[in-house]
C-alpha positions as CSV (number, residue, x, y, z in Angstrom):
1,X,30.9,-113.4,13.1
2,X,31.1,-115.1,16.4
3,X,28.2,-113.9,18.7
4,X,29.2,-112.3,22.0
5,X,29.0,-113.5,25.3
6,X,26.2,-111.5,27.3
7,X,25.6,-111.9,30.4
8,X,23.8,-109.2,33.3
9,X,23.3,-109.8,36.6
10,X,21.5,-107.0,39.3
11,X,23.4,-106.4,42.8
12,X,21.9,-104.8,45.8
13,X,24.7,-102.1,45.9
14,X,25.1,-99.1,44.3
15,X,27.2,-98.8,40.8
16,X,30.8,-97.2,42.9
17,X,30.8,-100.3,45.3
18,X,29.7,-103.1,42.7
19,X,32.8,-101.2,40.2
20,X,34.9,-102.0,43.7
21,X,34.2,-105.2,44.4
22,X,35.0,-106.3,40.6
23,X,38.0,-104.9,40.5
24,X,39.8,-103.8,44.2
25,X,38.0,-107.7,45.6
26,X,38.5,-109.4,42.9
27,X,40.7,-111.8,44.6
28,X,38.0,-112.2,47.3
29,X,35.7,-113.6,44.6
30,X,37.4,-115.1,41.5
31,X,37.1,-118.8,41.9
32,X,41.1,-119.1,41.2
33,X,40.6,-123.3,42.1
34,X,38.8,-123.8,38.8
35,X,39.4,-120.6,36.8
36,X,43.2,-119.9,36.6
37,X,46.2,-121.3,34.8
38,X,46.9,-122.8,37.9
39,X,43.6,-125.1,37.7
40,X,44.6,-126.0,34.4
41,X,47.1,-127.9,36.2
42,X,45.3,-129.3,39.0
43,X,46.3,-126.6,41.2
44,X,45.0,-123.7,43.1
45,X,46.3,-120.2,42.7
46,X,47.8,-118.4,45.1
47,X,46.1,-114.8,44.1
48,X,44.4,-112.5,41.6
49,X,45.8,-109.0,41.2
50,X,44.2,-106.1,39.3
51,X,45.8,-102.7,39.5
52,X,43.6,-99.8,38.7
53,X,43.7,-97.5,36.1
54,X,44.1,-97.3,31.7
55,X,47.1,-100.2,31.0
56,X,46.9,-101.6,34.8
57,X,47.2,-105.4,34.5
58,X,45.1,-108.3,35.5
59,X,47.5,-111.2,36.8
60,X,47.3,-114.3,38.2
61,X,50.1,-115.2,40.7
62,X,50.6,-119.0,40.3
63,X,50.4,-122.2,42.5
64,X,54.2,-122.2,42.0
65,X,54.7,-118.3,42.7
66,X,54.7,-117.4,38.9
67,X,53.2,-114.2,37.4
68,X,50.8,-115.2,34.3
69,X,49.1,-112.2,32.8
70,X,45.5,-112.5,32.2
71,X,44.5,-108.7,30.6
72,X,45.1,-105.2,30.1
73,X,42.5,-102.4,31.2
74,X,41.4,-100.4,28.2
75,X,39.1,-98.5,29.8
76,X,38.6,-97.7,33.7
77,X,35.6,-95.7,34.7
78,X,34.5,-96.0,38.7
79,X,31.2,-96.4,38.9
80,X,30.4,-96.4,35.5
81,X,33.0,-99.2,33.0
82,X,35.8,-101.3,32.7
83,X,37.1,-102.7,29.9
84,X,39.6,-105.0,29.7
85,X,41.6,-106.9,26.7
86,X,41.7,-110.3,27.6
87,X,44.2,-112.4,27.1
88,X,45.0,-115.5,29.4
89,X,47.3,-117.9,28.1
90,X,47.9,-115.7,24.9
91,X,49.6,-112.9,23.8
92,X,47.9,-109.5,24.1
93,X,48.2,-109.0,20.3
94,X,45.6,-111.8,20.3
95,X,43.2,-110.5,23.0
96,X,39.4,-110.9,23.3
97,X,37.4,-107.5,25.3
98,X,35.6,-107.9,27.8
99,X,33.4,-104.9,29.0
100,X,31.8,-104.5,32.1
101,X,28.5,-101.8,32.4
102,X,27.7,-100.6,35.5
103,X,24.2,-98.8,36.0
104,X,21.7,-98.1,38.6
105,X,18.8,-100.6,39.4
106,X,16.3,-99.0,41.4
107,X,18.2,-99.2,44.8
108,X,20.8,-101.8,43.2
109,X,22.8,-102.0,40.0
110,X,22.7,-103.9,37.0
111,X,26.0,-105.0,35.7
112,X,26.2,-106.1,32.2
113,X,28.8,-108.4,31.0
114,X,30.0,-108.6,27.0
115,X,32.9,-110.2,26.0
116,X,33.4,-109.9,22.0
117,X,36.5,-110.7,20.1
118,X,36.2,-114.3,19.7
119,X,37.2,-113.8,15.5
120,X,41.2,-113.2,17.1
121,X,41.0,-117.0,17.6
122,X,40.3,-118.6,14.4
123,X,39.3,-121.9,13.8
124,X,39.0,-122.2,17.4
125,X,36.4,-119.1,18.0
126,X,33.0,-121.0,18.7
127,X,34.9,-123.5,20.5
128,X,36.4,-120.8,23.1
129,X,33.5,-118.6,23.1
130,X,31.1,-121.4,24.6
131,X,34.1,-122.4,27.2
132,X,34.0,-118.7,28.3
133,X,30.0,-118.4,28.4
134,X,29.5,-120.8,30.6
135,X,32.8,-120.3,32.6
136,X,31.1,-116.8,33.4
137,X,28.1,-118.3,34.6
138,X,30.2,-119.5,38.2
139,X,32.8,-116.6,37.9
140,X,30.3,-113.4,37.2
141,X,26.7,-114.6,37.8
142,X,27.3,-116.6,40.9
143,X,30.6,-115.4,42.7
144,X,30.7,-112.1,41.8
145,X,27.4,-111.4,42.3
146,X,27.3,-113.1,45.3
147,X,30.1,-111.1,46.5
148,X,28.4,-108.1,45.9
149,X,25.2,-109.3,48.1
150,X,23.1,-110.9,46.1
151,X,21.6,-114.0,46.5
C-alpha cells in the first residue's frame, strides 16, 4: 500500500466560505503557471473551471483554448466535503481521490487534505504520490490557504 498524501492547513474563515473559495475561486488561486497541462508545456493556462455539484467536472481550459479534464466530484457537501476523483492526464477509470474536510477551528477552519489511490498507478505509484505531496505544498498549503486569509 502506498501511504496517502495528508496535508491540513487552518483558515481564518468559517468552514461555508473556506468550502467557497476551494471550489467557486478556485481559478483565483490555483497556480495554473506551474500546475496544469499547460505548464507541462511551458505554458500558462488560460483558466480553471469547477462546476458544483455530484459528477460536476474539474477542467482546465488550455494555453491553446483546449478543454483537459482534471476530476470528477464524488461527493459535494458545502461547508462540510468534497471529494473529487482525480484524474489529470489519465482516464477517469484510472483516477486517484482526493478528499477535502472542512471543520471549525475555533473562529477559523481546519481543512484537511487526503489524496489516496496511488495503487491505480502501478509501478509508478511512489513515484506519483511524492510529485503530488509536494505539488500540494504550493497549490493547498500556500495558495489556497493564502486565498482564504491566512498568512
Amino acid at each position: 500500500m502506498v501511504e496517502p498524501v495528508r496535508k491540513s492547513i487552518i483558515v481564518p474563515s468559517d468552514p461555508a466560505t473556506a468550502f467557497e473559495v476551494f471550489t467557486t475561486n478556485i481559478d483565483s488561486w490555483w497556480p495554473l503557471d506551474g500546475h496544469s497541462v499547460s505548464a507541462m508545456n511551458g505554458k500558462t493556462a488560460k483558466s480553471l473551471v469547477l462546476e458544483p455539484g455530484i459528477d460536476g467536472q474539474l477542467y482546465e481550459i488550455t494555453a491553446d483554448g483546449e478543454r483537459e479534464d482534471w476530476a470528477y466530484i464524488k461527493t459535494w457537501e458545502p461547508g462540510s466535503r468534497l471529494v473529487l476523483a482525480w484524474h489529470v492526464m489519465a482516464p477517469a477509470s484510472q483516477a486517484t481521490e482526493v478528499e477535502l474536510k472542512f471543520s471549525q477551528n475555533g473562529s477559523g477552519t481546519q481543512v484537511d487534505l487526503i489524496h489516496t489511490g496511488w495503487e491505480i498507478m502501478g509501478e509508478a505509484a511512489a513515484e506519483r504520490r511524492d510529485s503530488y505531496a509536494n505539488g500540494w505544498i504550493r497549490v493547498f498549503e500556500k495558495n489556497y490557504a493564502n486565498a482564504c486569509g491566512a498568512n
